[in-house]
C-alpha positions as CSV (number, residue, x, y, z in Angstrom):
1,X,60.8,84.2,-15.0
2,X,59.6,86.8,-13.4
3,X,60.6,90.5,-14.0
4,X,60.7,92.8,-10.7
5,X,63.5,94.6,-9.5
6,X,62.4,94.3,-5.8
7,X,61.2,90.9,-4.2
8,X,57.3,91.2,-3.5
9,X,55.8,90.2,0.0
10,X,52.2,89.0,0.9
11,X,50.8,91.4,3.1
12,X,46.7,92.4,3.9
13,X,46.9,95.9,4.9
14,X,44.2,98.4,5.0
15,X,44.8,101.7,3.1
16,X,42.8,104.5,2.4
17,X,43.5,105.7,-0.9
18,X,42.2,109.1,-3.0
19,X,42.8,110.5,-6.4
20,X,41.0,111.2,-9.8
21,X,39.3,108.3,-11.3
22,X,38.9,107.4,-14.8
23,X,36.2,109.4,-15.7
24,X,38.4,112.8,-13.8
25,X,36.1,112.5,-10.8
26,X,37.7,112.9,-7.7
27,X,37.3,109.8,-5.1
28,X,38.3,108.5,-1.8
29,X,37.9,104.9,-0.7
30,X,39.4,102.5,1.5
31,X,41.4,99.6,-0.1
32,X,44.2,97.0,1.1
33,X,47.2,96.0,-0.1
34,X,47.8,92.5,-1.1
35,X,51.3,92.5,-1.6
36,X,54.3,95.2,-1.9
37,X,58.2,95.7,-2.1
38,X,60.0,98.6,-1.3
39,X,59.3,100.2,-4.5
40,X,55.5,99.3,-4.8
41,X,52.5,97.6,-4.4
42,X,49.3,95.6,-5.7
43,X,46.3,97.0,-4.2
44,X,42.8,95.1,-4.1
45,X,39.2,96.3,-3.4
46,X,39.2,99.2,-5.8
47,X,35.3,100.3,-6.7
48,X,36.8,103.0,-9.3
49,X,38.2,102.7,-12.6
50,X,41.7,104.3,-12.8
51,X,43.4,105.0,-15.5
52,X,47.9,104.0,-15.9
53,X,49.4,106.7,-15.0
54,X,47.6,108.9,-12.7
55,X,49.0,109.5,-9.9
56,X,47.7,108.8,-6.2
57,X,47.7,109.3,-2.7
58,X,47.8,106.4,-0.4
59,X,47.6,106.1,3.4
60,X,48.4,103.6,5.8
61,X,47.9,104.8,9.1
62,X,49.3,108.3,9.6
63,X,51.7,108.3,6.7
64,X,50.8,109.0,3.2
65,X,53.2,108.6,-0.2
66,X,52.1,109.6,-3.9
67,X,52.1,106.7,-6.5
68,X,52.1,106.0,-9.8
69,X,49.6,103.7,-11.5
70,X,51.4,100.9,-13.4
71,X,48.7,98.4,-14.3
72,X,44.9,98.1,-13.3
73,X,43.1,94.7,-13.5
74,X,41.0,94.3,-16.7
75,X,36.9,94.3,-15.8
76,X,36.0,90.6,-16.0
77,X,39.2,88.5,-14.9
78,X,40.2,87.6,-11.9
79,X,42.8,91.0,-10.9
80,X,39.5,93.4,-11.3
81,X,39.7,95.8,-8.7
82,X,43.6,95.7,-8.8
83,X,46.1,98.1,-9.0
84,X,49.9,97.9,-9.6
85,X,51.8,101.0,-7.8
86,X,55.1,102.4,-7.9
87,X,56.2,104.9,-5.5
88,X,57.6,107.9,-6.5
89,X,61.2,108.4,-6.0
90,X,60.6,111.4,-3.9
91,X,58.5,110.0,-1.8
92,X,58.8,108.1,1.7
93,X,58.1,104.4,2.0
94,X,55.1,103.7,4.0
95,X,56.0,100.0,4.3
96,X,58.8,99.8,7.2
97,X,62.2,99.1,7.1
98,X,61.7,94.9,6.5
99,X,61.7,96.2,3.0
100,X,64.9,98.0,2.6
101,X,63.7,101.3,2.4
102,X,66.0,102.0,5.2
103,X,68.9,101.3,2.9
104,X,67.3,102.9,0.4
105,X,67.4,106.3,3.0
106,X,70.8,105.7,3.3
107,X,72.1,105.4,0.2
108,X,69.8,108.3,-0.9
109,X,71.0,110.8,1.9
């Protein structure tokens, strides 16, 4: 059964993506989503180790949001390189209104 609030969707987006990594060195890399929902996202392609918990910046073309890390993919297994996001509530969707942040924007405002 699965557990999310929010439906997922498959998407391949590209994201550039910047924070602290594990070892408190600051980064910058580009990445790609592999799926999201309104209120997060799995990202794929990550070189760094990150810690759950930090929180990052991520980009898709001109917008930017900060997010929380949930989950990263254990070294060895097939989600290395993966990160589970959440958005913070303060900050905009960068996904488009096919995921109901528009609702969301509503019912916030």
């Amino acid at each position: 059964m699965d557990r999310r609030r929010n439906p997922r969707v498959k998407a391949q987006l590209p994201i550039r993506i910047w924070g602290v990594d594990a070892h408190d060195l600051p980064f910058m890399q580009l990445a790609s989503v592999k799926n999201l929902s309104s209120t997060g996202a799995v990202i794929q392609g990550m070189r760094r180790q990150i810690k759950p918990g930090e929180i990052l910046e991520v980009q898709l073309d001109e917008e930017k949001a900060q997010f929380r890390v949930i989950w990263t993919g254990r070294q060895g297994t097939q989600s290395a390189g993966e990160l589970g996001l959440q958005r913070l509530a303060s900050e905009p969707c960068l996904w488009g209104v096919a995921l109901g942040c528009y609702s969301e924007l509503v019912a916030e405002g």
